[in-house]
Each structure stands twice: as C-alpha cells, then as structure tokens.
VMD Tcl script that draws the C-alpha trace (Angstrom):
set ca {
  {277.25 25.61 227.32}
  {274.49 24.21 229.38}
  {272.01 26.72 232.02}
  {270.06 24.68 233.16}
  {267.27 26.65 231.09}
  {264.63 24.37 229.36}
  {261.21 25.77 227.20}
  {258.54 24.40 228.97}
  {255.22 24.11 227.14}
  {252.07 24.67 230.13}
  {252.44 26.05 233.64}
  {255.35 29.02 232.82}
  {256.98 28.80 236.20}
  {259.52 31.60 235.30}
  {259.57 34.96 233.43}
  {261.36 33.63 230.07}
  {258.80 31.20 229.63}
  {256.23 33.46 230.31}
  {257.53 36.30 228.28}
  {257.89 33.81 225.29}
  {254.20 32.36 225.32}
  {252.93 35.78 225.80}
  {255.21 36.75 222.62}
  {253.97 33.62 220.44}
  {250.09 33.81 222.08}
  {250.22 37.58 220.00}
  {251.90 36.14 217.16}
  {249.73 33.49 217.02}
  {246.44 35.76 217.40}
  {248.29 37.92 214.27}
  {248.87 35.45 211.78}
  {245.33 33.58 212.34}
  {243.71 37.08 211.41}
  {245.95 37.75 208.50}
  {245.18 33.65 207.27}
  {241.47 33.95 208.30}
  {241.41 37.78 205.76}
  {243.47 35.74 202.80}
  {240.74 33.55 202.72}
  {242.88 30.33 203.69}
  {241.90 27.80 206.61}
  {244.07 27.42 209.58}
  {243.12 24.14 209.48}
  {245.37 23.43 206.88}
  {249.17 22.74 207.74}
  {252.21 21.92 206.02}
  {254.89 21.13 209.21}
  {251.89 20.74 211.95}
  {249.46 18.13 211.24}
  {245.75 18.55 211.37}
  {244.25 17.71 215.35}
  {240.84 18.46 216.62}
  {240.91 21.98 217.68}
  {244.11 23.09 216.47}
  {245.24 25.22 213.66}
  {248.42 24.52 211.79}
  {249.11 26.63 209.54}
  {248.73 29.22 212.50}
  {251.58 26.96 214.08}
  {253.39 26.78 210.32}
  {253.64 30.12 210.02}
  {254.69 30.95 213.31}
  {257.60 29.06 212.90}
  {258.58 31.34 210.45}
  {258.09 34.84 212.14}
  {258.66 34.06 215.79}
  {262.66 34.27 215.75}
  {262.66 37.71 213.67}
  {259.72 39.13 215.54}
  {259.25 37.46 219.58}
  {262.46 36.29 220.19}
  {264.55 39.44 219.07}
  {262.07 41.12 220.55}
  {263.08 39.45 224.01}
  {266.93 39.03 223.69}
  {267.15 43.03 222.76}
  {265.02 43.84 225.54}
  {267.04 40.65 228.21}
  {270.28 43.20 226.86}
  {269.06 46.47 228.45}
  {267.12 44.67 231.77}
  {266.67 41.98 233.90}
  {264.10 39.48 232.47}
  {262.11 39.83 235.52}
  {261.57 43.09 235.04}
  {260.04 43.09 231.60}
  {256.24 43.31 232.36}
  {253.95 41.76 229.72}
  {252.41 44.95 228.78}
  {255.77 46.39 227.68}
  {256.98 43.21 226.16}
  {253.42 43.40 223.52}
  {253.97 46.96 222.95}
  {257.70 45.97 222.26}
  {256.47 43.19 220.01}
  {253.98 45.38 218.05}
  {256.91 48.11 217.37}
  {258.96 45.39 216.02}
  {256.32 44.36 213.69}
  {255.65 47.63 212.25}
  {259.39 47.40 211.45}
  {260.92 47.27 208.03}
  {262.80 44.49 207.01}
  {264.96 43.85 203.56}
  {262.93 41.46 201.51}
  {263.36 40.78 198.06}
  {264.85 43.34 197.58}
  {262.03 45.94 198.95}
  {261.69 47.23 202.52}
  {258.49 46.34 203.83}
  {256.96 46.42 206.97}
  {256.76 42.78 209.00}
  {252.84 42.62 208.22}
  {253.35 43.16 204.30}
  {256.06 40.15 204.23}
  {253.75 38.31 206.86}
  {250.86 38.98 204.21}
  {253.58 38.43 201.22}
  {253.70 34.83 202.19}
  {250.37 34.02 203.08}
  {249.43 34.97 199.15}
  {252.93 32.72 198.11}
  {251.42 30.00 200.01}
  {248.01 30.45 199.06}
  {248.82 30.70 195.17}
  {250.97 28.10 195.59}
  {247.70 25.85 196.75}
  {245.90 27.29 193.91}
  {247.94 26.49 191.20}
  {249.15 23.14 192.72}
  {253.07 23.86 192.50}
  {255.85 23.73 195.29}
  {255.51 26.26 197.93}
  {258.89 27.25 199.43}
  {259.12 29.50 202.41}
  {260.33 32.89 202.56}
  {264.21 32.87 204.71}
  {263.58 35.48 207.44}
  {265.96 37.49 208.53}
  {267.43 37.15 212.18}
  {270.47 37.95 213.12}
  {271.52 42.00 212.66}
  {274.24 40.77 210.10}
  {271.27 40.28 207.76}
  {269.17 43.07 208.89}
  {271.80 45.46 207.25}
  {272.26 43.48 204.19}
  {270.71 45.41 201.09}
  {270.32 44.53 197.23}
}
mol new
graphics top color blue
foreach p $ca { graphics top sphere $p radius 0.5 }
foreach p [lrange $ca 0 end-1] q [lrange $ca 1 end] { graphics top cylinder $p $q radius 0.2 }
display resetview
C-alpha cells in the first residue's frame, strides 16, 4: 500500500518526521552515555563505518533499540491521537516511560536500560576476547511482548 509517506533525513517538514528524529536524537543521547560508562568508544562500529565526527556504534546500537523503544512509542501514541497533536515534550516523557519498561529477555524481565546495558557488556566482551558478537533479537511486536519462558 503506498501513502505517499517517505523518512526524510534533514529539514523535518512534517510531524512524523519530526516526532521520529526527536525519538532517535534521545535514543541516540542514551546509548552514547551507556557506551561512553562501559568504557567502549563510539567510534567503533560494526554496521556504520567510521567518518570524521560520527559515532557508530551509537548508530549500531540504535538500530537495535529504536523499533522496541521510539517507534512503538509513536505508533501507540498515532492510535489514541492525531500525530499533530503529539507535542515533543509528551512524546520524550512517553519515550522515557517506555524505557523504564520491562521486557522478556532471556528469560528474565528487565528493564530496557539493563538489556540496553546487557548488550553493551555482550559486545564489549565479545571485543575482549576476540569471538563473534551476535546481537540480542528485540522484541517488537505485542505477540512477543507476552511471550514468557
């Protein structure tokens, strides 16, 4: 089914876009300060390649977290309101709720910044001890939000 819709990267011109950098600027700001306390550089990068001024692994990582924590974030709150009527101050305090969510992972519930910090320490042993680092699958849809061990 085609909108017309399109995820444009500079100059948001309407509210999704805007709502969405907003949502991965704070995402973005969260992981660099749980990569910069694990000690790792977020000049490293496994999907993003290294560029002057940039930070991949902040980019890796977000990749990982941004559908279970910015996007459901948005479609839940697009469900109960008109996109243009989410202000960015309610989106970030919807955001931050989310992450202090618990999620099913491994087999524990844990709140989004343990499995955000979980991974971090997989990656960063993984570095360490020079074997195969394999990301975490997040969860996404609510089907696998109620799935249990």
């Amino acid at each position: 089914m085609k909108t017309g819709w399109r995820r444009t990267t500079s100059g948001e011109s309407d509210a999704l876009n805007l709502l969405l950098s907003i949502g991965y600027h704070w995402l973005a700001g969260t992981i660099r300060k749980a990569i910069s306390d694990s000690g790792l550089s977020t000049e490293i990068g496994i999907l993003h390649s290294p560029r002057m001024g940039h930070e991949p692994l902040v980019y890796d990582l977000e990749e990982l977290f941004r559908q279970p924590i910015v996007d459901r974030t948005i479609l839940a709150l697009s469900a109960r309101r008109s996109i243009d009527d989410i202000s960015p101050g309610y989106l970030l305090s919807e955001i931050t709720a989310r992450f202090a969510e618990c999620e099913w992972q491994k087999g524990n519930l844990l709140p989004w910044n343990s499995i955000l910090g979980s991974e971090i320490m997989a990656l960063r042993k993984a570095i360490i001890q020079g074997i195969a680092y394999a990301p975490t699958s997040m969860p996404w849809t609510h089907r696998s939000k109620k799935k249990r061990p």
